[in-house]
N, C-alpha and C positions, 0 to 999 in steps of 0.2 A: 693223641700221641704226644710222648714226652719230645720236647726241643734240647736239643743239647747246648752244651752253652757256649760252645763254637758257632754254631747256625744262631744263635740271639745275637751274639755279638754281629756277627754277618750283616745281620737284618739290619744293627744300628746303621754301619756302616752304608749300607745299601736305601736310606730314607734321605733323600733329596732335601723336601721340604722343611724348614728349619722346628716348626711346628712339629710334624712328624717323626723327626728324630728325635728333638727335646722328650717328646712322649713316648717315644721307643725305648730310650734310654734306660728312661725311668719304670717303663715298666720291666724291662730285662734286669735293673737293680732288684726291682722286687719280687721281682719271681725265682731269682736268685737264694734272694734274702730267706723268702719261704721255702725252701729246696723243691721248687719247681721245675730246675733244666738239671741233666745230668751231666757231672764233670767231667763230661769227653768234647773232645776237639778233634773234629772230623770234620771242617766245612774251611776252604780257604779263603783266609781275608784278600778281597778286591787291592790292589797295588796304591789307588785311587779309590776315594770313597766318593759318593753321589753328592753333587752340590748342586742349589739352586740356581736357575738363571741370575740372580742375583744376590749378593753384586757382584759385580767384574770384578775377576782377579788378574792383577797386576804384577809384572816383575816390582818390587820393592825400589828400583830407579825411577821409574815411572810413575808411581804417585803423587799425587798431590800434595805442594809443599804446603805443610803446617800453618795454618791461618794465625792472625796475630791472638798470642796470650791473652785469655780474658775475656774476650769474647764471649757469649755463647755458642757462638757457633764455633768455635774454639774447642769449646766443651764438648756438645755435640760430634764435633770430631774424634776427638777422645775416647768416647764413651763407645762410637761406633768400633771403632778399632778394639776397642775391648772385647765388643761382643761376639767380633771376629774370632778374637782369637780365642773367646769361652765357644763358642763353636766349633771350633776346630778341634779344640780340646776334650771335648765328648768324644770324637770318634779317634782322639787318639790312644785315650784310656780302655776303649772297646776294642778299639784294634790290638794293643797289647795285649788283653785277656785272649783274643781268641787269638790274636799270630802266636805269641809263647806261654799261656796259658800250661800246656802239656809240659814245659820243664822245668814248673815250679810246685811246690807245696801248694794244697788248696786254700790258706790261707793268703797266698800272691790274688789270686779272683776274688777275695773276699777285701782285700784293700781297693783294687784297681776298678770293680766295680762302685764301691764306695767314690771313689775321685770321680769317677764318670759320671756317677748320680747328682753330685756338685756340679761339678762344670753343664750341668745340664738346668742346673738352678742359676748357677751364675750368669749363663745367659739368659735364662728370664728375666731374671729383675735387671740386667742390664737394655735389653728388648724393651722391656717396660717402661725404664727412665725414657727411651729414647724416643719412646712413642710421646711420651707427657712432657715431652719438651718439642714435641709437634715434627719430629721422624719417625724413621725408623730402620731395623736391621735390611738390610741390602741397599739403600738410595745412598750411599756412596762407595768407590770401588775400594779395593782390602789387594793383599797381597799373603800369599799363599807360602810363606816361608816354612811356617811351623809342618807344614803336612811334606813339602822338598826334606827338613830335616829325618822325619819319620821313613819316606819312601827310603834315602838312605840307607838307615840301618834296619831296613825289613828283614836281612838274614841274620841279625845277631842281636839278640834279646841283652847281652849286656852295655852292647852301641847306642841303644835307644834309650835305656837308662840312663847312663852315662850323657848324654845331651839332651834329652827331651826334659826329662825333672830336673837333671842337677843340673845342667846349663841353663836351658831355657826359661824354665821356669824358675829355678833360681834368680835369673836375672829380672823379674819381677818381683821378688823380695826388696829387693836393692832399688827399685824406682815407684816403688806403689806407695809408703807413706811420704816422697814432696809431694805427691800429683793428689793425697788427700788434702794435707796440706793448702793446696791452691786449690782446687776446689771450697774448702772451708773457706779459703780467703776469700774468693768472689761470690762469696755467700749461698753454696748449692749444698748445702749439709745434705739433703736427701742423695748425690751421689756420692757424695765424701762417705757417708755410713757405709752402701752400697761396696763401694772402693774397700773399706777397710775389713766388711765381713767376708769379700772374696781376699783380701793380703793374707785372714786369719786361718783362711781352709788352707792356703798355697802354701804357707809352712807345712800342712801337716802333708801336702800332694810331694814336696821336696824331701821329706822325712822317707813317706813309701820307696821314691827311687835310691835315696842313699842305702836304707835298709834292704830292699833285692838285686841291688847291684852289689854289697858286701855280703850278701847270702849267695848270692852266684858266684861268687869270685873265690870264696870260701871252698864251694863245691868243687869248682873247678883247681883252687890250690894255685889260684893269683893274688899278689899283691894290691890289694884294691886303689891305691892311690896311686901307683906307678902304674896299675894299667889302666884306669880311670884316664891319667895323661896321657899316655897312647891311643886312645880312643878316640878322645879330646884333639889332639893334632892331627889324626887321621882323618877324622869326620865332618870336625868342625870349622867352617870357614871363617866365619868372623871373629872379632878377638873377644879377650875374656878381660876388665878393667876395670878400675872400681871408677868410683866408691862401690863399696861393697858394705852389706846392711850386715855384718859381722855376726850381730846377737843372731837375728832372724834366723842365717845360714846356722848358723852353733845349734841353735833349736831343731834344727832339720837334721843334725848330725854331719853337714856339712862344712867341716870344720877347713879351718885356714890352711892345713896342711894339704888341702886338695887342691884347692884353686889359686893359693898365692904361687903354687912352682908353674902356674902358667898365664898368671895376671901380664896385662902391660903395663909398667908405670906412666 
């Protein structure tokens, strides 16, 4: 029986173990990719997707303050938190294709499964460092923002846009080459690479939500940059500040006229 690509995405969302979604993911990419699932969406995304007993998620207050620069275990830090949030970000790209999936071109699934295929890589090789530096993903606790974002704007496909790629992720343009940077400084080139082949994919993941939030806005016969701001005030809690990585965001199509009329100086 043919799977529709509402019930694939479902199934990402619905795999607990990190191992097991990472491979869900990627195979619902490829089955995809092959015209395997049929483009209907008939299966409701979970509000909450399935996580592993570990690690503990944390209100973001509640973490563990940042161990001194430098360190390795400093690193290790870092790295973990990365791969948190490349976790996360697999089932938020899955969840997007099957929650609004139905009120886009079938090119929207053919970008969004692409990003979730990534971030289902990026946390491997991030998983991987972490293990060759003698951890691994869950042995410290993470904090669950990026998916509170998403729950959010579960009823309005261009809320999620609007914050998960172009703020969120955006704001990862703008802090990913110091953190290679120092990494190269303290001599980890293998995650510095690491770091900078996920900076290279994350332009093109903030490019997809600028380009179907101005394809929806379009449809709809909004203003995309005054309602991008409305969205933005409505939704999002924390502030939006620079420094700001200018070129990165321009390549993404997220030009200064979107986020300077709500930066804080």
């Amino acid at each position: 029986m043919v799977l529709t690509l509402g019930e694939a995405c479902k199934s990402v969302l619905e795999s607990a173990d990190p191992q097991a979604k990472l491979m869900r993911a990627r195979s619902v990419a490829r089955d995809w990719r092959l015209g395997r699932l049929e483009h209907r969406f008939d299966a409701e995304m979970p509000d909450y997707p399935a996580r592993p007993d570990q690690p503990e998620l944390l209100a973001p207050r509640f973490m563990p303050k940042r161990r001194r620069a430098g360190s390795e275990r400093a690193r290790v830090a870092m790295l973990h938190a990365l791969a948190h949030i490349e976790f996360v970000a697999i089932d938020l790209a899955f969840d997007l294709v099957g929650r609004f999936g139905g009120q886009f071109p079938r090119d929207f699934a053919d970008d969004w499964l692409r990003v979730g295929a990534d971030e289902a890589m990026h946390f491997a090789v991030l998983d991987r460092r972490l293990k060759q530096l003698g951890s691994h993903y869950g042995a410290m606790p993470a904090h669950d923002g990026l998916w509170e974002a998403a729950y959010a704007t579960r009823d309005d496909a261009l809320a999620r846009l609007a914050i998960v790629p172009m703020v969120l992720e955006a704001r990862g343009l703008d802090v990913t080459p110091a953190t290679v940077e120092r990494f190269e400084a303290q001599g980890d080139s293998a995650s510095a690479r690491i770091l900078q082949r996920i900076y290279n994919d994350e332009i093109r993941h903030v490019s997809a939500g600028t380009k179907w939030f101005e394809s929806g806005c379009r449809s709809a016969e909004l203003l995309p940059k005054s309602y991008w701001k409305m969205l933005v005030n409505r939704h999002f809690r924390g502030a939006i500040k620079p420094p700001f990585n200018d070129s990165a965001r321009s390549k993404a199509g997220l030009t200064r006229d979107y986020y300077m009329q709500v930066a804080l100086s």
